[in-house]
MARTI-851413 format. One record per residue (C-alpha): residue number from 1; x, y, z; residue in three letters. Coordinates in steps of 0.2 Angstrom, whole numbers, plus 5000, padded with zeros to 4 digits. Layout:
! MARTI-851413
num|xx|yy|zz|residu
NUM|X|Y|Z|ALA .
...
END
This chain:
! MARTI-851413
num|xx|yy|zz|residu
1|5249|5131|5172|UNK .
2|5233|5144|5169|UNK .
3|5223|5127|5165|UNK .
4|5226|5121|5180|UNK .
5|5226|5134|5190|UNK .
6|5208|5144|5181|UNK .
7|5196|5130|5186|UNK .
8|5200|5130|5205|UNK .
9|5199|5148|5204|UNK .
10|5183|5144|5198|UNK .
11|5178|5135|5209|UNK .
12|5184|5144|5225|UNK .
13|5171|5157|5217|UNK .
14|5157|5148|5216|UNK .
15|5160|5141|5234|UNK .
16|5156|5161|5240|UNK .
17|5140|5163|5250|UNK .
18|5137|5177|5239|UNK .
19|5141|5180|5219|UNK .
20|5138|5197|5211|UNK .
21|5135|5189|5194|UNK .
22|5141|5175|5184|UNK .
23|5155|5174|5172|UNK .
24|5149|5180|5155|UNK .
25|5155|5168|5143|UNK .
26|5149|5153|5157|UNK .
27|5135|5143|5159|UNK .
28|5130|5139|5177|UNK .
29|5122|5126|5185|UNK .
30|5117|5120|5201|UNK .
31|5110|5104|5205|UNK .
32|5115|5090|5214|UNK .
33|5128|5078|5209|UNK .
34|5131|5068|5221|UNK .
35|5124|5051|5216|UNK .
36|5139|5050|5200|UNK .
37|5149|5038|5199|UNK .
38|5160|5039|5181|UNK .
39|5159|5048|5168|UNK .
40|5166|5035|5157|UNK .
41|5150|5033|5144|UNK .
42|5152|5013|5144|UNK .
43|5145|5015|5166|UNK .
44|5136|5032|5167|UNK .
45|5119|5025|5172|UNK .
46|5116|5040|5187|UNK .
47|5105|5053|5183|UNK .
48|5119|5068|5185|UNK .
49|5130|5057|5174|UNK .
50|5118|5053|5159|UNK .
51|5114|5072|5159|UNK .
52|5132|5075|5157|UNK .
53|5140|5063|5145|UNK .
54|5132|5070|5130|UNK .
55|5139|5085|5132|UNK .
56|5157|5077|5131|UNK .
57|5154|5061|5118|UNK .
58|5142|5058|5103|UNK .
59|5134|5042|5094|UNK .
60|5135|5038|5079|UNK .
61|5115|5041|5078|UNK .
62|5104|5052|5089|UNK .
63|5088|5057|5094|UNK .
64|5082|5075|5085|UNK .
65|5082|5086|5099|UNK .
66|5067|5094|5092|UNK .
67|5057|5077|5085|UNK .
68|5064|5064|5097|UNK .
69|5057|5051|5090|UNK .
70|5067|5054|5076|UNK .
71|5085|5047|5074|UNK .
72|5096|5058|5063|UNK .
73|5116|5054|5059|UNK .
74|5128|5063|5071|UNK .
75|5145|5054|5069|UNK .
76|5138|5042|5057|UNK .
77|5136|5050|5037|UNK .
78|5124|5038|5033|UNK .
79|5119|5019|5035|UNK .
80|5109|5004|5026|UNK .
81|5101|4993|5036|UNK .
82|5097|4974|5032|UNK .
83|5082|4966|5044|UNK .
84|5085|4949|5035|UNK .
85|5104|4949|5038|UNK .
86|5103|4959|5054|UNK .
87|5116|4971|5052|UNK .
88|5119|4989|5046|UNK .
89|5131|4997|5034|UNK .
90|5135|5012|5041|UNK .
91|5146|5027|5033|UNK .
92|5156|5038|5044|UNK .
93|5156|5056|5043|UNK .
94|5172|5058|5034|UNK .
95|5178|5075|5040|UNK .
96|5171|5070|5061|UNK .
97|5188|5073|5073|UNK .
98|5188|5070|5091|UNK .
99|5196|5083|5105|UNK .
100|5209|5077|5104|UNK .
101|5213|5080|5085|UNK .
102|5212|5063|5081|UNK .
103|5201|5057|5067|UNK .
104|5187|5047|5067|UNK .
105|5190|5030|5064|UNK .
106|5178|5013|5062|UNK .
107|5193|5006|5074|UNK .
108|5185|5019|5088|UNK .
109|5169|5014|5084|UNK .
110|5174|4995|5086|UNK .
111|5183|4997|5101|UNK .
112|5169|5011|5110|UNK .
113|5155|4995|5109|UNK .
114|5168|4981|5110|UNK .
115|5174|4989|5128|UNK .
116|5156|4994|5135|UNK .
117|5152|4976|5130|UNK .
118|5167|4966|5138|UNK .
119|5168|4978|5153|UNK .
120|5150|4974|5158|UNK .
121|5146|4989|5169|UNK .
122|5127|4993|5175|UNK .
123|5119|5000|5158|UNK .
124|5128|4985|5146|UNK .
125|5110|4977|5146|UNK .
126|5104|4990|5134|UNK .
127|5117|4983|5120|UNK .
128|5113|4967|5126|UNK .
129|5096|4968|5119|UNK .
130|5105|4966|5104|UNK .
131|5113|4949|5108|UNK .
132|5129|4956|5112|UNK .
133|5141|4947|5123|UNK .
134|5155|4947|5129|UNK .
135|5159|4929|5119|UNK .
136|5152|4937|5102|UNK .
137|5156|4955|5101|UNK .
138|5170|4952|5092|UNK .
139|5164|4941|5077|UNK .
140|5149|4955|5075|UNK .
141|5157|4974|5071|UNK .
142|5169|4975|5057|UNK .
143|5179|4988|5048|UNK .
144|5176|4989|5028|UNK .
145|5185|5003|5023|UNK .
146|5193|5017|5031|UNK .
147|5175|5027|5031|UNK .
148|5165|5012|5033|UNK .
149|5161|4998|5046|UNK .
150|5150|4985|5047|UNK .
151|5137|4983|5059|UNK .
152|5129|4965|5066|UNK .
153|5118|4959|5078|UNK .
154|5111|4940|5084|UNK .
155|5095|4945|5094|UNK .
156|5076|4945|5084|UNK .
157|5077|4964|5080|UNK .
158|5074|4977|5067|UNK .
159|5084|4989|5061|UNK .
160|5076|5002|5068|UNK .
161|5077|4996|5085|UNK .
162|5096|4992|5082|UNK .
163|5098|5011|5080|UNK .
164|5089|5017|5094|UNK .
165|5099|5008|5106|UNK .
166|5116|5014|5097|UNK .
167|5108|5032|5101|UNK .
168|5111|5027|5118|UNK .
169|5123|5036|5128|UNK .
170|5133|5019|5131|UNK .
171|5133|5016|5113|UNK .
172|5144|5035|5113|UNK .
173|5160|5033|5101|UNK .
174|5178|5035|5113|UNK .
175|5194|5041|5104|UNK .
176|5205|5023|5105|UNK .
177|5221|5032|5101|UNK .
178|5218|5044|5119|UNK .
179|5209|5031|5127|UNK .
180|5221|5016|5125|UNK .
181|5236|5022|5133|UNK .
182|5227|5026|5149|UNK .
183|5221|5007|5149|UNK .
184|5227|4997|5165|UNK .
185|5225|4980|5171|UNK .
186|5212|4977|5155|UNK .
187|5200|4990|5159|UNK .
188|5200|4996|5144|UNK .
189|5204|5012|5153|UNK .
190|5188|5016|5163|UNK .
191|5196|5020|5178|UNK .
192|5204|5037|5168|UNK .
193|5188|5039|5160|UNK .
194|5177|5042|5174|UNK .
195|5186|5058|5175|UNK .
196|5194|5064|5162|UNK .
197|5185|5061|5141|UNK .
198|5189|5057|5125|UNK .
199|5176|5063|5114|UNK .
200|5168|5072|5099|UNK .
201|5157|5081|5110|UNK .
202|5154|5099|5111|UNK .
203|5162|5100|5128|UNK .
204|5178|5093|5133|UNK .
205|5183|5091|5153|UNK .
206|5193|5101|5160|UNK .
207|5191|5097|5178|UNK .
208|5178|5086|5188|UNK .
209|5182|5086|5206|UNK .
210|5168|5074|5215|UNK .
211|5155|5082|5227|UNK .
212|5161|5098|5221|UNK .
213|5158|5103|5204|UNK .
214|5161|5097|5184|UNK .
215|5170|5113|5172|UNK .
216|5167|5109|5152|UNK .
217|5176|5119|5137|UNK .
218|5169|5123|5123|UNK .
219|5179|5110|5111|UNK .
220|5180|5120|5093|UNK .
221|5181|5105|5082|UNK .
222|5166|5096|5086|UNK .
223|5158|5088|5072|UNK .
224|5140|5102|5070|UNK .
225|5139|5119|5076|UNK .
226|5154|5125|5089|UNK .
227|5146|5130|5107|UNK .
228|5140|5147|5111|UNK .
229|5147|5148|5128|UNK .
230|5164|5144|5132|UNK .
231|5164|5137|5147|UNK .
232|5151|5125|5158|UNK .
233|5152|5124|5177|UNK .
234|5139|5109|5185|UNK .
235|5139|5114|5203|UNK .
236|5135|5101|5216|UNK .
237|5122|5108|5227|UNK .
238|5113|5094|5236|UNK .
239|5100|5104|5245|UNK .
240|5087|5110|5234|UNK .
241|5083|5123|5244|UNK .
242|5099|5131|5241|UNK .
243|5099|5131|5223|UNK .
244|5083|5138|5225|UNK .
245|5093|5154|5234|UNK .
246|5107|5152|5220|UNK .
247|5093|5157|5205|UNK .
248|5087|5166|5214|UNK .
249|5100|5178|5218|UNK .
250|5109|5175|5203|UNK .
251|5122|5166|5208|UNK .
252|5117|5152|5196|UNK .
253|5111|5154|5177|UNK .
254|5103|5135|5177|UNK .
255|5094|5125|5193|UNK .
256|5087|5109|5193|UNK .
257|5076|5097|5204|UNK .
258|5067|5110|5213|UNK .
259|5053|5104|5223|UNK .
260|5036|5109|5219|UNK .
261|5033|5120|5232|UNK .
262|5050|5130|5227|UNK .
263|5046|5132|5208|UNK .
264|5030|5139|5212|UNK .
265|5037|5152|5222|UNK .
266|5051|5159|5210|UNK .
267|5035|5157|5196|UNK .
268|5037|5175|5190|UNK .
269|5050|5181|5199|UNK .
270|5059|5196|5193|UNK .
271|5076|5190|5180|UNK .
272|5068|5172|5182|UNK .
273|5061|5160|5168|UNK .
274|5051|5142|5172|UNK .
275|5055|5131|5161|UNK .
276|5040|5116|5160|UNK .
277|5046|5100|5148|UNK .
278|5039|5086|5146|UNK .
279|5048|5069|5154|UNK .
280|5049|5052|5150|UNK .
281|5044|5048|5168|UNK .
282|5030|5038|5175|UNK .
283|5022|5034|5192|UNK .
284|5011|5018|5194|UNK .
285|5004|5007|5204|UNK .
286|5004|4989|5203|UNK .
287|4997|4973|5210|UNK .
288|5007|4959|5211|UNK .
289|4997|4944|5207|UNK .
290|5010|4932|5212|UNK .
291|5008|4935|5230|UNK .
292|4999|4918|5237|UNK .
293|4996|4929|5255|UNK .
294|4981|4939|5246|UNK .
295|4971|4932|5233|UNK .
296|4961|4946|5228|UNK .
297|4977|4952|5220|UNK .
298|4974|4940|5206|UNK .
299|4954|4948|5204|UNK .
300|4954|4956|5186|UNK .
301|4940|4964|5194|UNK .
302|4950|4974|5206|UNK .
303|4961|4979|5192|UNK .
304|4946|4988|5185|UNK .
305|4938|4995|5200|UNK .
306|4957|5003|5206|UNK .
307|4957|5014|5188|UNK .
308|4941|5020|5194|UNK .
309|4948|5024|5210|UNK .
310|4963|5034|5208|UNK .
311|4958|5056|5208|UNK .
312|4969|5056|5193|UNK .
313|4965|5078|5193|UNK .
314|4968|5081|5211|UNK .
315|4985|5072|5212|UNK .
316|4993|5082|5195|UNK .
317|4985|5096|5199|UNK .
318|4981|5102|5215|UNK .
319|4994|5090|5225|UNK .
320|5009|5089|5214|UNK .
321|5005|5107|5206|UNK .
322|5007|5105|5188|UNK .
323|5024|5097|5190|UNK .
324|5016|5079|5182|UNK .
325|4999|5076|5171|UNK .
326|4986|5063|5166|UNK .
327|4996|5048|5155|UNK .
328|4987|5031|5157|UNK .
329|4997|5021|5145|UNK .
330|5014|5013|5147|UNK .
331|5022|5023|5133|UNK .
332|5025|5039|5137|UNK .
333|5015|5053|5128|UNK .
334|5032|5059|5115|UNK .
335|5034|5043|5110|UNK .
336|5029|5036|5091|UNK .
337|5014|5025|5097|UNK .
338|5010|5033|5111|UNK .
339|4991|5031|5117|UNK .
340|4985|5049|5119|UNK .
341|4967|5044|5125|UNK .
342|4965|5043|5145|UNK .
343|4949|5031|5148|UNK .
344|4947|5031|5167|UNK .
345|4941|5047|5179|UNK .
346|4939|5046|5196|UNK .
347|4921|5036|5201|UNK .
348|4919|5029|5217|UNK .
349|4902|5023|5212|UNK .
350|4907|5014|5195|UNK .
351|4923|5005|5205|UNK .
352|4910|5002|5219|UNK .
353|4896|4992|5206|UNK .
354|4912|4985|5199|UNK .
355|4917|4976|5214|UNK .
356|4900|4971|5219|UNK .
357|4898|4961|5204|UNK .
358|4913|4953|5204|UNK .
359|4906|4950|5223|UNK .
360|4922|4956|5233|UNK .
361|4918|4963|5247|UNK .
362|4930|4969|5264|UNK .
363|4943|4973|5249|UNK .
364|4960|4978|5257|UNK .
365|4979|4977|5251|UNK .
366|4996|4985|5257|UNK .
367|5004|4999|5246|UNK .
368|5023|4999|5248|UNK .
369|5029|5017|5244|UNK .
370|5045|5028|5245|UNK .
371|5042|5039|5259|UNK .
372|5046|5055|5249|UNK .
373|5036|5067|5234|UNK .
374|5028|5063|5224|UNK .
375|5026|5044|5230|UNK .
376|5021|5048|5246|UNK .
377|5008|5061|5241|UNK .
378|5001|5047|5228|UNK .
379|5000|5035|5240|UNK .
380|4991|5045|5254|UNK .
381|4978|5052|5240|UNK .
382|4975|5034|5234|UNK .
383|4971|5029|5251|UNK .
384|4960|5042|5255|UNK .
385|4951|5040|5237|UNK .
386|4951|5022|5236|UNK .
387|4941|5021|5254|UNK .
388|4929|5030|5246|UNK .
389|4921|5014|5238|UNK .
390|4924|5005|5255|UNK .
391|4943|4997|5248|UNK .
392|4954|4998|5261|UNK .
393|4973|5002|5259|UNK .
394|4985|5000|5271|UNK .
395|5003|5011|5267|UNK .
396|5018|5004|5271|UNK .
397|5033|5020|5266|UNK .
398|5050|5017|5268|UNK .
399|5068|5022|5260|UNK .
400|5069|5018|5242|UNK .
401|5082|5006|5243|UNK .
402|5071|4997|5254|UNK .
403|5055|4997|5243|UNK .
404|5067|4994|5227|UNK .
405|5073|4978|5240|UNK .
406|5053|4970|5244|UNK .
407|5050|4973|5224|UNK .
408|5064|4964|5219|UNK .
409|5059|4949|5233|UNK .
410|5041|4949|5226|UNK .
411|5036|4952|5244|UNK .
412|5023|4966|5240|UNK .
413|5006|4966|5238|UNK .
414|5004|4982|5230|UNK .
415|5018|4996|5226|UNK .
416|5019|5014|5218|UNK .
417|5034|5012|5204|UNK .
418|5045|5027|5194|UNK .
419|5048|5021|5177|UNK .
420|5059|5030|5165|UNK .
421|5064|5021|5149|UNK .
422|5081|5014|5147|UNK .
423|5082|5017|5127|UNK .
424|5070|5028|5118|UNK .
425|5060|5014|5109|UNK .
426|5044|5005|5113|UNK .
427|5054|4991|5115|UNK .
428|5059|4997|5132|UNK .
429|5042|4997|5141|UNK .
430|5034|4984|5129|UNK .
431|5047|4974|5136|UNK .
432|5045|4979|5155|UNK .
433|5028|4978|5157|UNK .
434|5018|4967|5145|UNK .
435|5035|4955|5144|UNK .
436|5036|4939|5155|UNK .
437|5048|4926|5150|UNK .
438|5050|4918|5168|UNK .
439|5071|4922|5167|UNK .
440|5072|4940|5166|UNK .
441|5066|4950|5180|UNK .
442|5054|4964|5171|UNK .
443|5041|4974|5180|UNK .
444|5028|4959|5174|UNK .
445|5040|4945|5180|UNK .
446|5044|4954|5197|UNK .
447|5025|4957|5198|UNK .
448|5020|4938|5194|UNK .
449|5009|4942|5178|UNK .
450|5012|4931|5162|UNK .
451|5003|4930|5148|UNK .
452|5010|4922|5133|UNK .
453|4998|4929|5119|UNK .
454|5007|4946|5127|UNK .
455|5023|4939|5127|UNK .
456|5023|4935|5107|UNK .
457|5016|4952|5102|UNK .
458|5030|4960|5111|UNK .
459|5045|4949|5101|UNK .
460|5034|4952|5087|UNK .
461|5032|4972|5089|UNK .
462|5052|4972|5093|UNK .
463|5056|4961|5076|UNK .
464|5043|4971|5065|UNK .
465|5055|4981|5052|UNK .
466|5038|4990|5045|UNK .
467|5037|5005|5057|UNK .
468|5019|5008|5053|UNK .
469|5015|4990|5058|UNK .
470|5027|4991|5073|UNK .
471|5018|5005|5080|UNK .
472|5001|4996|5078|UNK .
473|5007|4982|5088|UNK .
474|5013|4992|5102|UNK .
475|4994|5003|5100|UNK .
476|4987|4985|5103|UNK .
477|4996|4979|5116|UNK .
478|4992|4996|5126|UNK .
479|4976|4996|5123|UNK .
480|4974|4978|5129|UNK .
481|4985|4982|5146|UNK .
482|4972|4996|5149|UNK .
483|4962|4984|5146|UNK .
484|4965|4970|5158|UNK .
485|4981|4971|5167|UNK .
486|4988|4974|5187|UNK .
487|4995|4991|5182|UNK .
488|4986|5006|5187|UNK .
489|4997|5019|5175|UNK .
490|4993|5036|5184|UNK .
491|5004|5051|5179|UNK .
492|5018|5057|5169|UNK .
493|5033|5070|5172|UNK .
494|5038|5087|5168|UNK .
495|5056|5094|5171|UNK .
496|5054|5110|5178|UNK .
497|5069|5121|5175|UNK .
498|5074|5137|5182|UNK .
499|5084|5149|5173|UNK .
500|5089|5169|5172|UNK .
501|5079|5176|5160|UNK .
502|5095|5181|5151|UNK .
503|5099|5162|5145|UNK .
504|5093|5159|5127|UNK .
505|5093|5144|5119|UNK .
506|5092|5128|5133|UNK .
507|5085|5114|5127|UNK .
508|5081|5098|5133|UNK .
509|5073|5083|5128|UNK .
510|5060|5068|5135|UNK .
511|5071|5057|5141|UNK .
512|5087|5060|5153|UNK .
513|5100|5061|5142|UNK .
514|5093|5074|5131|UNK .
515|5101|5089|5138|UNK .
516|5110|5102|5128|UNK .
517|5119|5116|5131|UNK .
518|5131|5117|5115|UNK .
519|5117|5133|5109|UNK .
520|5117|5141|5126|UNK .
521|5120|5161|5127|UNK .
522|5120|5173|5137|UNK .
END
């Protein structure tokens, strides 16, 4: 009955205008949740929801949360990997128990891929990049002993990418033995999942009520260092300006998502700490040269000149205060391989003798743009900088769904993108942007630009077991899209984070997945 009754309780508290201090022995936080669909690790593909699921489930690998590029074993003891074969041998951590109790089994592992394979939910794609399918899964994973399974895989990749993408949250390990009985109708219980868990994780749910909040306990037994605080309370707070007042008055421990202007002003506040870490996220812009209605599109020439004509300084800086910076690469700075160099600075007068001998003169083009920060305040600095060496750009902002909509038709001329990695591997934006195969709809295909030399030093980067050879190629192939391509890379995220000055030991990683919570105190 307590269990029940303590998290409405809970909740009826942190519904209060006003809130002396918070629970001692409970973490906090207020952001916005309401774009969360399930919490079942085999569909979370929403911001709030990737942010949450590792707190409740681990993978047999992970990213080291202090070297991310690292993969370290979690639930996994140890593993052997065989590029020739395509498959890895993989050990489990004989000791590792779920929750629930339950030991872990190479049954739970078989089942967790097997189901997030055959249900088919929005992030399956990233376990598809193995070649696994619905029609195959099962002839590829295989149990060997009772502490041992058998990994396998169809598509042209190396080990190592093999274990990035199982450090993926959908790749997260279920308890069968909890999760089975709550299966209906072959769903392999996902419906139960989206609100309750089965995992290893250092949390465990004990309430999620939708639009409302999310209440984690600390779970004991998790395999690793048992939580600091006993008890995690996500609060759904969809205006930004009210989690602003919530850290501010100490109504909240943790807030997220604050708006440039709002971090700034709590920047030194009494009781108050800015956290600044660096993001995976990107914003570029990018012709697309398969759009017949303006052939200067297609002009390497205004490629070049539009580098040369973006105020790289004045948008991180000055516009966007401090919240993005300078990255011109498709990999993300944080990433092995990662170009650290930026080539271009704002010059009118080099785009300008740029143009001029390519002999385009009257240069125009339409920018399709989300009509919200930081898109919007790109695009307006763009057009004031780019008119600078006579180009003219005409904006065209609407609702993102309705950006997302002309992208996907093709029917842009010239759009300002987000990207943030699906896995953390090169593979990921190799594949996006320097990847046309004519089937598969990446940011080159959408944008029309195929080159095949490209296209085989992407399958060959993604094949390449040598990781010092692997990380070359992918150095080449950046280098040669900042070199001639329709991408104008601009900038790339940091997660600003407010806490109380009283929280220790929050961390949080490059891409969104990486938060953590289990060393929290108070």
């Amino acid at each position: 009955m307590q269990r029940k009754v303590l998290p409405l309780l809970l909740l009826a508290a942190l519904s209060a205008s006003t809130f002396a201090a918070t629970p001692p022995n409970a973490l906090v936080v207020a952001q916005g949740l309401d774009d969360l669909v399930s919490l079942d690790p085999a569909e979370a593909n929403e911001l709030s929801s990737i942010q949450t699921v590792p707190s409740l489930y681990q993978r047999l690998v992970q990213a080291d949360r202090n070297d991310p590029a690292k993969v370290i074993p979690v639930l996994a003891q140890s593993w052997q990997g065989d590029a020739a074969a395509k498959k890895l041998i993989i050990k489990l951590r004989p000791t590792a128990k779920f929750s629930s109790g339950n030991p872990l089994r190479p049954e739970d592992v078989i089942f967790s891929y097997t189901r997030a394979v055959m249900l088919n939910k929005s992030p399956a794609f990233i376990l598809n990049v193995l070649g696994w399918q619905p029609n195959n899964i099962a002839g590829l994973l295989k149990k060997v002993d009772e502490h041992t399974l058998e990994l396998r895989w169809t598509a042209e990749v190396s080990p190592a990418v093999a274990l990035n993408i199982l450090s993926t949250p959908i790749a997260s390990i279920v308890d069968e033995k909890t999760v089975a009985p709550n299966a209906k109708a072959g769903d392999f219980g996902n419906d139960w999942l989206k609100m309750h868990s089965a995992g290893s994780g250092p949390f465990k749910m004990r309430v999620y009520q939708p639009h409302r909040a999310i209440v984690l306990d600390a779970n004991p037994t998790t395999p690793g260092n048992a939580p600091k605080v006993k008890t995690v309370i996500i609060k759904n707070v969809p205006d930004s300006a009210a989690r602003r007042l919530l850290i501010q008055q100490g109504d909240a421990d943790i807030a997220r998502d604050l708006g440039a202007d709002q971090t700034s002003t709590l920047e030194g506040k009494p009781g108050l700490k800015v956290l600044s870490i660096p993001s995976a996220e990107q914003n570029y812009m990018v012709f697309n040269v398969g759009n017949d209605a303006n052939p200067l599109l297609k002009n390497p020439a205004l490629w070049e000149a539009a580098r040369y004509l973006v105020d790289y300084e004045g948008i991180t800086k000055d516009l966007l205060k401090g919240q993005y910076f300078v990255h011109q690469s498709f990999l993300p700075v944080g990433f092995a391989g990662a170009l650290a160099n930026n080539p271009f600075k704002f010059d009118p007068a080099k785009a300008k003798e740029i143009l001029a001998k390519a002999g385009i003169k009257d240069a125009h083009f339409t920018l399709d743009v989300e009509n919200r920060p930081p898109f919007i305040t790109i695009a307006q600095s763009m057009q004031a900088s780019f008119a600078q060496a006579g180009v003219k750009v005409d904006l065209l902002p609407a609702a993102g769904s309705q950006v997302y909509a002309r992208v996907r038709a093709k029917q842009h001329q010239a759009a300002i993108r987000l990207w943030i990695p699906d896995y953390f591997d090169a593979h990921s934006n190799a594949s996006a942007f320097a990847y046309n195969d004519g089937k598969t709809s990446t940011v080159a295909g959408l944008n029309g630009w195929h080159i095949p030399e490209l296209n085989k030093q992407t399958l060959a980067a993604v094949a390449q077991a040598d990781p010092a050879k692997r990380l070359d190629l992918y150095k080449k192939i950046q280098q040669e899209l900042q070199r001639s391509s329709p991408y104008v890379f601009i900038d790339q995220g940091k997660t600003q984070i407010v806490v109380r000055d009283n929280v220790k030991g929050y961390q949080q990683g490059l891409n969104a997945d990486m938060v953590y919570y289990d060393r929290v105190s108070k």
